[in-house]
C-alpha positions as CSV (number, residue, x, y, z in Angstrom):
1,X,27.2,1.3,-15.5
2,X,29.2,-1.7,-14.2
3,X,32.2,-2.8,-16.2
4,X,32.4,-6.3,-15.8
5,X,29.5,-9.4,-14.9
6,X,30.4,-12.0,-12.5
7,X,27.9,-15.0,-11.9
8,X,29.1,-16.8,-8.4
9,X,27.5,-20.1,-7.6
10,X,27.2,-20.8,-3.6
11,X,26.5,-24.8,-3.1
12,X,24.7,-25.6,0.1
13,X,28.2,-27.5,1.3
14,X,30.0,-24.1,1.2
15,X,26.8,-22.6,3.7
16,X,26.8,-25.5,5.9
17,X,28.5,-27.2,8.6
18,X,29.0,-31.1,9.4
19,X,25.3,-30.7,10.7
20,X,24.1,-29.1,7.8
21,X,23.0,-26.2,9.9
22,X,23.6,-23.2,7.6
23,X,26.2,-20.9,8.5
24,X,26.0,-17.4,8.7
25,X,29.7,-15.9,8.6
26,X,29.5,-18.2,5.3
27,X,26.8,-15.9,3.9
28,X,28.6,-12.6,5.4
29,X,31.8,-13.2,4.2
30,X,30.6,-13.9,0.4
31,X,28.3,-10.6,0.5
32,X,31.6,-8.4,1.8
33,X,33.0,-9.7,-1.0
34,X,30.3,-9.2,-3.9
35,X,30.4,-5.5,-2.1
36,X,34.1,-5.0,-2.6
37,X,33.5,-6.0,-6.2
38,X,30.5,-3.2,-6.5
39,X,32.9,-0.8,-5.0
40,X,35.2,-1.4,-8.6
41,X,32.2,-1.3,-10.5
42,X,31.9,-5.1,-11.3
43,X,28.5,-6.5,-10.9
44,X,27.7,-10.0,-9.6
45,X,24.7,-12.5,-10.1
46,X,24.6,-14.3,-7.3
47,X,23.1,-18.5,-7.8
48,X,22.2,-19.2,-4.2
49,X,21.3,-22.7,-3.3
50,X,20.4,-23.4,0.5
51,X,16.6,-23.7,-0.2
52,X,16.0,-26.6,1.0
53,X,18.1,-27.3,4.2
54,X,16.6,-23.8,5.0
55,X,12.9,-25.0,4.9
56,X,14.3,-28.7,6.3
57,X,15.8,-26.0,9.5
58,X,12.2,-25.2,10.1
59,X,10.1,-28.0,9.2
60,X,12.2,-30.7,10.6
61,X,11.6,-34.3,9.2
62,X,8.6,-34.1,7.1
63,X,6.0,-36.6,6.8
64,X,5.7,-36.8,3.4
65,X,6.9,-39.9,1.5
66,X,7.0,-38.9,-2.2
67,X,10.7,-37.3,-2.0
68,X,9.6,-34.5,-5.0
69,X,6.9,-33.1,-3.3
70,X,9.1,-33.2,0.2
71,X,12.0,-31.1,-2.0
72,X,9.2,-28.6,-2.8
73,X,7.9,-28.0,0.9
74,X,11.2,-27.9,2.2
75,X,12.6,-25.5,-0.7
76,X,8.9,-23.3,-0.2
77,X,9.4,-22.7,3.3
78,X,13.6,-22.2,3.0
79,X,13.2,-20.1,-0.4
80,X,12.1,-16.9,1.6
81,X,14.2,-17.5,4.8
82,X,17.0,-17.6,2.7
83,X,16.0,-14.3,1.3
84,X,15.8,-12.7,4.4
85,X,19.4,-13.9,5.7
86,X,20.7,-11.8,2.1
87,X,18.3,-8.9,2.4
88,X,19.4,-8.3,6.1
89,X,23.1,-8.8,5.3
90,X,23.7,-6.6,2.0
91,X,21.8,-4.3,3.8
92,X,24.3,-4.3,6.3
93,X,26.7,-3.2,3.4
94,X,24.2,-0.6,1.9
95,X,23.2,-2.8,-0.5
96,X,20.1,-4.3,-2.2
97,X,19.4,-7.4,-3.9
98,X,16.1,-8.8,-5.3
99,X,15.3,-12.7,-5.9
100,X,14.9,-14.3,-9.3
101,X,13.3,-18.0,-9.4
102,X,13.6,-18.8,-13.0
103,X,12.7,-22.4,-14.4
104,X,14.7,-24.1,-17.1
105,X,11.8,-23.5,-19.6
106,X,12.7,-19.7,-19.2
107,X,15.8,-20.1,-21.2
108,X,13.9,-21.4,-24.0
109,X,14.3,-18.7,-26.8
110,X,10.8,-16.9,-26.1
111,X,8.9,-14.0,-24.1
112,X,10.5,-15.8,-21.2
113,X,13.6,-15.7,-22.2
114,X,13.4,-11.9,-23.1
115,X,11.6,-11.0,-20.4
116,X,14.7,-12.5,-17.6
117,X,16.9,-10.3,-19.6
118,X,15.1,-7.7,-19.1
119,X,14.4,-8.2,-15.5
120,X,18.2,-9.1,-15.0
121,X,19.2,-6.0,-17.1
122,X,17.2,-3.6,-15.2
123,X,18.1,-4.7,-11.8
124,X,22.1,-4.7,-12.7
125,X,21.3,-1.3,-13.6
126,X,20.2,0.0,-10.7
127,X,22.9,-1.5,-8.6
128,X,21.1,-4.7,-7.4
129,X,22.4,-7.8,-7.2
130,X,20.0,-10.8,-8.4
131,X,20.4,-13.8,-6.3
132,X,19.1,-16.8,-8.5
133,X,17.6,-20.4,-7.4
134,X,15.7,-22.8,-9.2
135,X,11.9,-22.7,-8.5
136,X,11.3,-25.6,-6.9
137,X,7.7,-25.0,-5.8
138,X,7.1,-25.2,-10.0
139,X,10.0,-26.7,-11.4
140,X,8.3,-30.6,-13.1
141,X,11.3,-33.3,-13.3
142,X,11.6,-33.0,-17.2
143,X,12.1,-29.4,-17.0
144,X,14.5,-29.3,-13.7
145,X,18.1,-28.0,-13.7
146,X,20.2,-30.6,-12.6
147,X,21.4,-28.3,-10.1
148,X,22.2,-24.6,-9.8
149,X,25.5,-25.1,-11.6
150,X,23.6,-25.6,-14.6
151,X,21.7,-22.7,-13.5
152,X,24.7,-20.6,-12.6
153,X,26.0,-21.7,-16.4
154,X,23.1,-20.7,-18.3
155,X,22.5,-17.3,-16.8
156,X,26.1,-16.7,-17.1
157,X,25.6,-17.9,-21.0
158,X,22.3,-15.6,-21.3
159,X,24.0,-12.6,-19.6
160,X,27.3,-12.6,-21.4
161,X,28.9,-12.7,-18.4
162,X,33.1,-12.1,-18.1
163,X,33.8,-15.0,-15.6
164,X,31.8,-18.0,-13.7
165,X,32.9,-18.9,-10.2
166,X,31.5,-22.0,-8.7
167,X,32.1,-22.4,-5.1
168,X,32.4,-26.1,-3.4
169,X,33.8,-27.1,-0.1
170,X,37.2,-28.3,-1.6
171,X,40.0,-26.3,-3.4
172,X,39.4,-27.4,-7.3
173,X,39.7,-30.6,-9.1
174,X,42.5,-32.7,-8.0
175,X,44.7,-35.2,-10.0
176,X,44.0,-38.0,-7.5
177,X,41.1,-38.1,-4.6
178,X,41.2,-35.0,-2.2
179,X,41.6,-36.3,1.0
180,X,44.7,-38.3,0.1
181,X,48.1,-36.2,0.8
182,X,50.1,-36.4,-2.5
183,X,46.8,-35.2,-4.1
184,X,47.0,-31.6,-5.8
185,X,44.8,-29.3,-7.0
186,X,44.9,-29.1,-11.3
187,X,45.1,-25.3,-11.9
188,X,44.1,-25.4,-15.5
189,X,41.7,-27.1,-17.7
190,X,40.7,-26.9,-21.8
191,X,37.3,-27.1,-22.2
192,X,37.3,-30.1,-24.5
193,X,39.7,-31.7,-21.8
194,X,38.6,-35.5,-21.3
195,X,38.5,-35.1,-17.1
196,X,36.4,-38.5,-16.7
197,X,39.5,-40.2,-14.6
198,X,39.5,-37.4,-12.3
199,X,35.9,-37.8,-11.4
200,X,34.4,-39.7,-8.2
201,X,31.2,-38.5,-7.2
202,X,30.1,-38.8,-3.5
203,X,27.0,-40.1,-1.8
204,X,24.7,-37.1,-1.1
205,X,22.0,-37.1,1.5
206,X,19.0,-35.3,0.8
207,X,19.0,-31.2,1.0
208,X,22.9,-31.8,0.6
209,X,22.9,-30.7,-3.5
210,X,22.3,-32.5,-6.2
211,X,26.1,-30.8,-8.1
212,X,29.1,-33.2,-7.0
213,X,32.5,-32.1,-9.1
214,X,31.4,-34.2,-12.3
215,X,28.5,-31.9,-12.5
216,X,30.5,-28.7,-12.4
217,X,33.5,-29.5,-14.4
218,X,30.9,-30.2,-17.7
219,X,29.3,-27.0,-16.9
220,X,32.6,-24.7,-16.1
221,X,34.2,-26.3,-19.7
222,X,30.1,-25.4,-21.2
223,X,30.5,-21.8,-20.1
224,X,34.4,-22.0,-21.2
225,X,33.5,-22.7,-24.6
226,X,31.2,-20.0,-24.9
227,X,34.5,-17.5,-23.9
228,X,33.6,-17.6,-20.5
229,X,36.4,-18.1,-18.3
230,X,34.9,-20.3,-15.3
231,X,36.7,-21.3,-11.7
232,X,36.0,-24.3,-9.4
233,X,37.2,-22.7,-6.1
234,X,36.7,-23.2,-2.3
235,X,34.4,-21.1,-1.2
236,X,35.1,-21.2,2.4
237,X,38.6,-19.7,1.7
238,X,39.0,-16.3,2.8
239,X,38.4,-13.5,0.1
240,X,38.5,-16.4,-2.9
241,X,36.3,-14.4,-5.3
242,X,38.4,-11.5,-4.7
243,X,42.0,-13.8,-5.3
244,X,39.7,-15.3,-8.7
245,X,38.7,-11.5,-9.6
246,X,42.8,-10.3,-9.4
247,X,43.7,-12.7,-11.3
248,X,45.7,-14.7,-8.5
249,X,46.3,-18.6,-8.8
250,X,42.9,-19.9,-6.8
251,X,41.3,-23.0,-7.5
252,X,40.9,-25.1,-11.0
253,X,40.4,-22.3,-13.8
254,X,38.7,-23.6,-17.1
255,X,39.4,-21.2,-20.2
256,X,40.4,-21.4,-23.3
């Protein structure tokens, strides 16, 4: 059995470049590092976004107008492509991993509910590492995440996971706006910390996300107050979930 439970959240801006191409060295360099972890017996739930740029990679520009249904073609067509990027590359570590497309109804205390853990449970057991993402193709607007950070939080929640890592394309939350240069990086939060004046969120184009840093801030202090240490980190820096995992100074850390 594994000792420890790590849920990582990968955001499409960590997988993608200025063209919103995704990026494979991205992908490898996060699975080398959920195999490192494996090697010290710490098991990983991986939330995967990518979905949608994947399917948007294939389709190009769709012709449908109602911007729902365009989501759910695009994320229908990525959803397996993405799959198959994973699959080949933890097999290229000796490793398996198997998808999970729950909806936010399946967190509802239930058959649902129990029947995710158990799924979840038996494929941490075997050594396979669940990679998570909303189901778009089913998900209704009422009953959506509001992105995979709330995802990410809620199986980290349901799992009694011992830390959540969210991965953006910047270093943490900063005391002032991130491109500016006296800006720095605020290494520790409380989660009942008022954080509102460090917040701007961006303009997103479609397929970019739908989690700016407001989004994952509320969830990282959610999961914080539940005892769950959680880490806003950049997850285009080298070895970062292995820096979180050692306990070195990475990112914005929200504990108690």
């Amino acid at each position: 059995m594994y000792k420890e439970l790590v849920v990582i959240k990968v955001g499409t801006n960590v997988m993608t470049n200025k063209d919103n191409r995704i990026v494979r060295p991205v992908l490898n360099n996060l699975v080398q590092q959920i195999a490192e972890l494996y090697e010290r017996d710490i098991m990983t739930i991986l939330v995967s976004s990518g979905s949608v740029i994947a399917g948007k990679e294939v389709l190009g520009k769709a012709k449908i107008k109602d911007k729902t249904q365009r989501r759910q073609v695009y994320s229908a067509i990525g959803q397996p492509r993405m799959m198959r990027h994973y699959y080949n590359i933890f097999n290229d570590y000796g490793m398996k991993c198997a998808q999970v497309l729950p909806t936010k109804r399946d967190f509802n205390p239930g058959v649902h509910r129990d029947n995710m853990i158990n799924c979840l449970e038996g494929l941490l057991s075997e050594g396979v590492i669940p990679i998570a993402n909303e189901d778009d193709a089913v998900s209704v607007s009422m009953s959506m995440f509001s992105d995979n950070d709330e995802l990410a939080t809620l199986l980290a929640q349901l799992m009694k996971a011992d830390k959540l890592i969210l991965m953006t394309d910047i270093d943490g939350l900063y005391d002032g706006h991130p491109e500016k240069a006296d800006s720095k990086v605020i290494d520790k939060v409380e989660p009942k910390e008022d954080l509102d004046k460090y917040i701007e969120e961006g303009n997103k184009q479609e397929g970019e996300g739908r989690g700016g840093m407001g989004s994952k801030l509320n969830y990282a202090q959610k999961a914080a107050a539940a005892d769950i240490p959680s880490y806003i980190v950049n997850g285009k820096r080298d070895n970062v979930i292995l820096d979180v995992v050692e306990g070195k100074n990475v990112g914005t850390e929200v504990s108690k």
